[in-house]
C-alpha positions in Angstrom: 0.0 0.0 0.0 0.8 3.4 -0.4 0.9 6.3 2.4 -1.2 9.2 2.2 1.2 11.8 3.6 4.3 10.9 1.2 3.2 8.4 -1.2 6.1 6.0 -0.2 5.1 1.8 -0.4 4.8 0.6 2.6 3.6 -2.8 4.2 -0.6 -3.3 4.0 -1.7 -3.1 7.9 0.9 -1.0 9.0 -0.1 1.8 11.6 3.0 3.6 11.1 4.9 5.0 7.9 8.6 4.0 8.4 9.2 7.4 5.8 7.3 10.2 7.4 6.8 8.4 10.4 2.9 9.3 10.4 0.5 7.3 12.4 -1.9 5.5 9.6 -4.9 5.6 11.9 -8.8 5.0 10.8 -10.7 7.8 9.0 -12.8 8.6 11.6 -10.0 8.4 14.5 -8.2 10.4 11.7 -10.7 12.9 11.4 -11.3 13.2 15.3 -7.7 13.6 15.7 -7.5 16.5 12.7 -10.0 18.0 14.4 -9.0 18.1 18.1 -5.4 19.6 16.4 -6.7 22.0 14.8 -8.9 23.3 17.8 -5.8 23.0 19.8 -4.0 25.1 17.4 -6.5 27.3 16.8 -6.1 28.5 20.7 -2.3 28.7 20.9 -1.8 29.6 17.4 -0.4 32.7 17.5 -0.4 35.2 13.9 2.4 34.6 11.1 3.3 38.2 11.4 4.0 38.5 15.1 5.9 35.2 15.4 8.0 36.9 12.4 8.5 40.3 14.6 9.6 38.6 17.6 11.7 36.6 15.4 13.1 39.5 13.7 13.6 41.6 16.8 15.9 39.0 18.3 18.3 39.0 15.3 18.7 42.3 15.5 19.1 42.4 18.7 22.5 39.9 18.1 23.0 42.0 15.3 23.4 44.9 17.4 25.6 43.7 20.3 28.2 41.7 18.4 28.8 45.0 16.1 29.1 47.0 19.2 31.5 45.1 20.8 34.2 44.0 18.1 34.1 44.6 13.9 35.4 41.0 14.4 32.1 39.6 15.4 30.9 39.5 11.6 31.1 35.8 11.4 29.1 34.9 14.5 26.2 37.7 13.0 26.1 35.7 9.8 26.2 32.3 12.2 23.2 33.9 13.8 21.4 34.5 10.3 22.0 31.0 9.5 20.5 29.5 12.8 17.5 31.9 12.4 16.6 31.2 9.1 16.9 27.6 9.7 14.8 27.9 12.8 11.9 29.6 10.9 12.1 26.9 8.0 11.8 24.3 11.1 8.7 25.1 12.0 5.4 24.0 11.3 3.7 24.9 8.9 1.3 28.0 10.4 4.7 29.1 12.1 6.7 29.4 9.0 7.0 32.6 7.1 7.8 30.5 3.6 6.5 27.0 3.1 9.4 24.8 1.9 7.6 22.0 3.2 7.1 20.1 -0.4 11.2 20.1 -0.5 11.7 19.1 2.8 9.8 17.8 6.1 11.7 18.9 8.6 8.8 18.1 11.3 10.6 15.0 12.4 14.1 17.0 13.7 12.3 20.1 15.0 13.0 19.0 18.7 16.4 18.1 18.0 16.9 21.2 16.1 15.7 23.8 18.6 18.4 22.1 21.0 20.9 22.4 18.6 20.3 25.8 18.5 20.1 26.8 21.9 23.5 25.0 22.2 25.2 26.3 19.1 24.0 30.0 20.4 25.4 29.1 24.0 28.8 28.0 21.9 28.4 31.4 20.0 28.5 33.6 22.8 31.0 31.6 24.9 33.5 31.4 22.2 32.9 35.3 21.7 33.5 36.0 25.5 36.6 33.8 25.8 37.6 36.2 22.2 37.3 39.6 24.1 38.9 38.4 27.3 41.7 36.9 25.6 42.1 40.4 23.2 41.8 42.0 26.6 44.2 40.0 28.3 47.0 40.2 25.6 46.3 44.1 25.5 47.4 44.2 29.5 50.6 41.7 28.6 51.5 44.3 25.6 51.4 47.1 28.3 53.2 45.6 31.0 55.8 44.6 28.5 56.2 47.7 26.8 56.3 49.9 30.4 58.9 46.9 31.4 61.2 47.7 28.2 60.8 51.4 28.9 61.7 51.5 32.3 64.9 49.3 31.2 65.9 51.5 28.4 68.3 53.4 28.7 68.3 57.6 27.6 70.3 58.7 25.0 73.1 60.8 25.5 74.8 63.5 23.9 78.6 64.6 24.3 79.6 67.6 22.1 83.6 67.5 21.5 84.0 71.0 19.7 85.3 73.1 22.7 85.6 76.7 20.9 82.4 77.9 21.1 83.6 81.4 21.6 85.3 81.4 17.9 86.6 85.3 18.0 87.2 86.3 14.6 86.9 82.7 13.0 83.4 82.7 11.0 83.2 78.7 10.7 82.7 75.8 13.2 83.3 72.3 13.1 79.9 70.2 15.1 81.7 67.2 16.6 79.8 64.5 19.3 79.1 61.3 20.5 75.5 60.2 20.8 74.9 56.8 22.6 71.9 54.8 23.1 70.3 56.3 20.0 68.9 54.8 16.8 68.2 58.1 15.4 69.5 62.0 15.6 68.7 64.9 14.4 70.3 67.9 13.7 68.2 71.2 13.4 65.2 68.8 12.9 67.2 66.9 9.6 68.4 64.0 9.9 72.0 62.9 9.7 74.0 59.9 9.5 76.3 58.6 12.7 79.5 57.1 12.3 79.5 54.5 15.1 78.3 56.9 17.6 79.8 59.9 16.3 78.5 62.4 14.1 79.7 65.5 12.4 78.8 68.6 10.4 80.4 71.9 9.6 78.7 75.7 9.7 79.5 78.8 8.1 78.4 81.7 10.5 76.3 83.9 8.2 75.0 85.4 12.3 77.6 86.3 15.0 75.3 83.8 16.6 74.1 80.3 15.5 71.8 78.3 18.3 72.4 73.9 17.2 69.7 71.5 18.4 70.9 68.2 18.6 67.9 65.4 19.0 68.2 61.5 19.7 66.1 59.0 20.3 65.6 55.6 20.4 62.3 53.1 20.5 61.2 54.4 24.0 63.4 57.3 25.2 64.4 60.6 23.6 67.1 63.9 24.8 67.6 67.4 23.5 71.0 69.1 23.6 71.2 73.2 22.4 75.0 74.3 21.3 75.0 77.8 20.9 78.4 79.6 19.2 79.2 82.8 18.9 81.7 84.8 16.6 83.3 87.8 16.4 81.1 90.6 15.0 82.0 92.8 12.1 81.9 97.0 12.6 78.3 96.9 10.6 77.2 93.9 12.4 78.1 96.1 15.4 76.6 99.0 14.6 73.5 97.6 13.7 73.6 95.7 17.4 74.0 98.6 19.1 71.3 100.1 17.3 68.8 97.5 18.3 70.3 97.5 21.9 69.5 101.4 21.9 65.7 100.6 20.4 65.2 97.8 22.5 66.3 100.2 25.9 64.0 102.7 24.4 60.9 100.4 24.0 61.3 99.6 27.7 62.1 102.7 29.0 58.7 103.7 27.3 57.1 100.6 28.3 58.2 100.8 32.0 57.1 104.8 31.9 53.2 103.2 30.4 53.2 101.1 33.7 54.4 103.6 36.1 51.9 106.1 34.7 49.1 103.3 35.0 49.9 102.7 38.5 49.8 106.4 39.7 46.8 106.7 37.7 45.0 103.6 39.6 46.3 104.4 43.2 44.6 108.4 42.3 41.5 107.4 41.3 41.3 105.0 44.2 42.2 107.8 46.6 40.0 110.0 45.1 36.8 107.4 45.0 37.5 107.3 48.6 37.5 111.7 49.3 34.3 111.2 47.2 33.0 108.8 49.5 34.1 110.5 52.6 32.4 113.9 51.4 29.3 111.9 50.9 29.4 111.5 54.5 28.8 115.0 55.4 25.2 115.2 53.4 23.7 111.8 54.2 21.1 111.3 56.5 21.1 109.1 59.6 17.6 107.3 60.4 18.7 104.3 62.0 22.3 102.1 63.2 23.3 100.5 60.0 23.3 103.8 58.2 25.9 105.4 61.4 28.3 102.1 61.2 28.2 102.3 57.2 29.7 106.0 57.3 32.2 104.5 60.5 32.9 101.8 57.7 33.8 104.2 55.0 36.0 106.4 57.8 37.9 103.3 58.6 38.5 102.0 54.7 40.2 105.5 54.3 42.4 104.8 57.0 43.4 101.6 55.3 43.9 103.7 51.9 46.1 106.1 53.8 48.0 103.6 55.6 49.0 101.6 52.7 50.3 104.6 50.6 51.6 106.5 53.5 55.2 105.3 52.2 54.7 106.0 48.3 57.4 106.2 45.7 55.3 108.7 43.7 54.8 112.1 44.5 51.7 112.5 42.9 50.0 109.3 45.2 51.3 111.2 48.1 49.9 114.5 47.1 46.7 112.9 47.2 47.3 111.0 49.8 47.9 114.0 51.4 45.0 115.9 50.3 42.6 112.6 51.7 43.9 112.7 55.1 43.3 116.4 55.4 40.0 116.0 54.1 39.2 112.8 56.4 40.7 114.8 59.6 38.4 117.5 58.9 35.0 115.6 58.1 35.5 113.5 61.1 35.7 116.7 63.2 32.8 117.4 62.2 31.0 114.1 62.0 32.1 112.5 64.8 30.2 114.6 67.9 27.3 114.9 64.9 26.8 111.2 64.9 27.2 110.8 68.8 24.5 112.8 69.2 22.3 111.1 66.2 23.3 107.2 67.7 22.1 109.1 71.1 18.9 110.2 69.8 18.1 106.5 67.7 19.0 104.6 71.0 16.6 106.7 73.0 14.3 106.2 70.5 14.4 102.3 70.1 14.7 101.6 73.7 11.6 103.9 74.9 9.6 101.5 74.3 10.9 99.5 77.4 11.1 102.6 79.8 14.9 102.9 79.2 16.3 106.5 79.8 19.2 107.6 77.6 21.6 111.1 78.2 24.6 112.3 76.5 26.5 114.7 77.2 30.0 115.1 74.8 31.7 111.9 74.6 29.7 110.3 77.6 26.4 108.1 77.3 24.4 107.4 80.5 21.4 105.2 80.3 18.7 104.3 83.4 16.9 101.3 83.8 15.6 99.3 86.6 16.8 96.6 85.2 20.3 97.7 86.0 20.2 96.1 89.5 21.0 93.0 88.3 24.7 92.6 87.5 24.1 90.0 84.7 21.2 92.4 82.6 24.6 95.2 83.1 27.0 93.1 82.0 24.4 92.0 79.1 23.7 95.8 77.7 27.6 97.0 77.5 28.8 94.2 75.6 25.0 94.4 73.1 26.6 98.2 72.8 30.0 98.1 73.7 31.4 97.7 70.0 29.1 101.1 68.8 30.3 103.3 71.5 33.8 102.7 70.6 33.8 103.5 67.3 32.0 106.2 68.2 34.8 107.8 70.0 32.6 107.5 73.4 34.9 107.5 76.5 32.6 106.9 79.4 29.4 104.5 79.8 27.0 105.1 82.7 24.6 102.4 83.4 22.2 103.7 86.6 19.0 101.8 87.8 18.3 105.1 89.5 18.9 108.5 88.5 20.0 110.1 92.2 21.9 106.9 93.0 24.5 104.0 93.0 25.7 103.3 89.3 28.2 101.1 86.8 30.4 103.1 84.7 32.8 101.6 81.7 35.5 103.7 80.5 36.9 103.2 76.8 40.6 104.6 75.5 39.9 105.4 71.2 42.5 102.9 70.5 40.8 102.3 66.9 43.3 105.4 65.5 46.1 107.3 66.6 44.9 110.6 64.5 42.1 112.7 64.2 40.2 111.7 67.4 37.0 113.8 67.7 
């Protein structure tokens, strides 16, 4: 008889094709069977296209990581073409994308196949892996050999033999040395042949000076070496010399006048910023503290100005040096009782509040407050105010919890200047 999957003679009765290796069952078992297949594929069975996107995404995604790691990877990509298109013709036949299956019947080795796959991929990337680290590995031998040889080699030297450097009226020179542990040398960046370890050229001085650069190397190490010679000059060369010496003394004599200028210039307009800031002084209004210590600020930055060009080279920074301390001498006699008797008036103003009584008479400040029975609440106040009343030029705090009776008194020396105390 004949089988009805691949027409191959087989034995009459047989249940099994020894070809195909189909079951020869009844034609209703056949049919039942068929049927419960096809039901059973019809839930599981999954569309030709998205089986062929998965398929496709996980090529490229091979595709992708063996050309990012090594060009040298080509060979397992087109492994991995192989094994995918193999793997889609080895499926059944609502799997595959093309149906091959009147060439071939594959059906029978589709087990075996996708094991052979899974192993040749696991032999793929594991032959790959064992690739890099061995690349990887000889990389680190190459380094640690070459920084070996280099620390072993040795540096080339250079001994120059021609001793008259200093040639007087001679106008040629003769270049003699001996260059060891070199395998190339240059001279003036031109190469030159050595003669064991000696090399040698000649010059003609066409310049009463001529600068020589000698360069060797060798595979790891290289050395410089500069001979400079000098000859006699002639009465032209000499003039012309002279000439640029005179030019060159000029430009700096110029150039060192520029920077002198510059400097006066700066150290002026920084004294003179500050007189403009110390006028200011005289026309502002005081409503409060911080306006009182910002004018004390700008009194004690001209005091810093005048220290630090109180020893000047130049006249003109010690004219207006001059002219600033004058000017600061006679605003801060005027200022000074001025903003005594304003800080008075602000503290009398801010403490009221808490029944604090505040007099001044000249350079002493007496406040009363009950609160001045206790030591501690004393001791509290005159540090809280201590810093303001010396800068101030104050002399003499008064701290009464009476008026008519017993009372703490702090005395202060103006030890913030030694000039124009007011």
């Amino acid at each position: 008889m004949l089988c009805p999957y691949c027409s191959e003679e087989i034995k009459d009765g047989a249940k099994k094709c020894r070809y195909c290796w189909e079951f020869l069952e009844e034609e209703t078992d056949k049919k039942e069977k068929v049927i419960e297949t096809k039901e059973i594929k019809a839930k599981s069975e999954t569309s030709p296209f998205a089986r062929w996107v998965w398929q496709f995404a996980i090529f490229s995604i091979w595709l992708i990581v063996f050309l990012a790691l090594s060009s040298s990877s080509l060979i397992f990509v087109i492994l991995t073409i192989l094994i995918c298109v193999w793997y889609m013709l080895c499926s059944n036949k609502d799997e595959k994308v093309f149906d091959f299956k009147s060439y071939i019947q594959p059906e029978r080795y589709k087990n075996k196949t996708r094991l052979i796959i899974a192993w040749v991929l696991v032999v793929i990337f594991w032959l790959f892996s064992l690739g890099q680290w061995h690349d990887a590995y000889e990389k680190e031998k190459a380094e640690q050999e070459y920084k070996m040889a280099y620390e072993q080699a040795p540096i080339p030297t250079i001994q120059v033999h021609s001793s008259e450097w200093e040639l007087g009226g001679v106008s040629t020179y003769k270049l003699e040395a001996t260059i060891k542990n070199a395998t190339e040398v240059t001279i003036d960046w031109e190469p030159v042949e050595m003669i064991g370890e000696k090399i040698s050229k000649d010059y003609t001085l066409i310049n009463p000076e001529l600068s020589i650069v000698i360069f060797a190397k060798n595979e790891y190490k290289e050395y410089s070496y500069t001979v400079t010679v000098f000859r006699d000059r002639t009465e032209e060369e000499q003039a012309v010399f002279e000439e640029q010496q005179r030019l060159e003394a000029e430009k700096k004599a110029k150039e060192e006048e520029e920077r002198k200028q510059q400097v006066i210039n700066n150290q002026k307009d920084e004294i003179w910023d500050m007189r403009k800031k110390v006028d200011g002084t005289i026309t502002k209004s005081y409503d409060d503290v911080p306006s009182i210590t910002e004018t004390l600020n700008i009194y004690d930055s001209a005091k810093v100005i005048l220290d630090n060009y109180s020893n000047s080279e130049y006249s003109e920074v010690k004219q207006s040096r001059s002219n600033l301390e004058s000017k600061l001498s006679a605003t801060q006699k005027k200022m000074f009782p001025a903003l005594r008797t304003k800080f008075c008036s602000i503290l009398k103003n801010q403490l009221w509040i808490d029944d604090y009584e505040v007099k001044c008479s000249w350079k002493t400040i007496t406040v009363i407050h009950r609160s001045f029975a206790s030591n501690s609440r004393i001791a509290e106040f005159e540090k809280t105010w201590s810093t303001y009343l010396k800068r101030l030029r104050f002399t003499r705090l008064n701290l009464k919890w009476v008026e008519y009776g017993e009372y703490t008194y702090y005395t202060y020396d103006n030890i913030l200047t030694d000039w124009a105390i007011w």
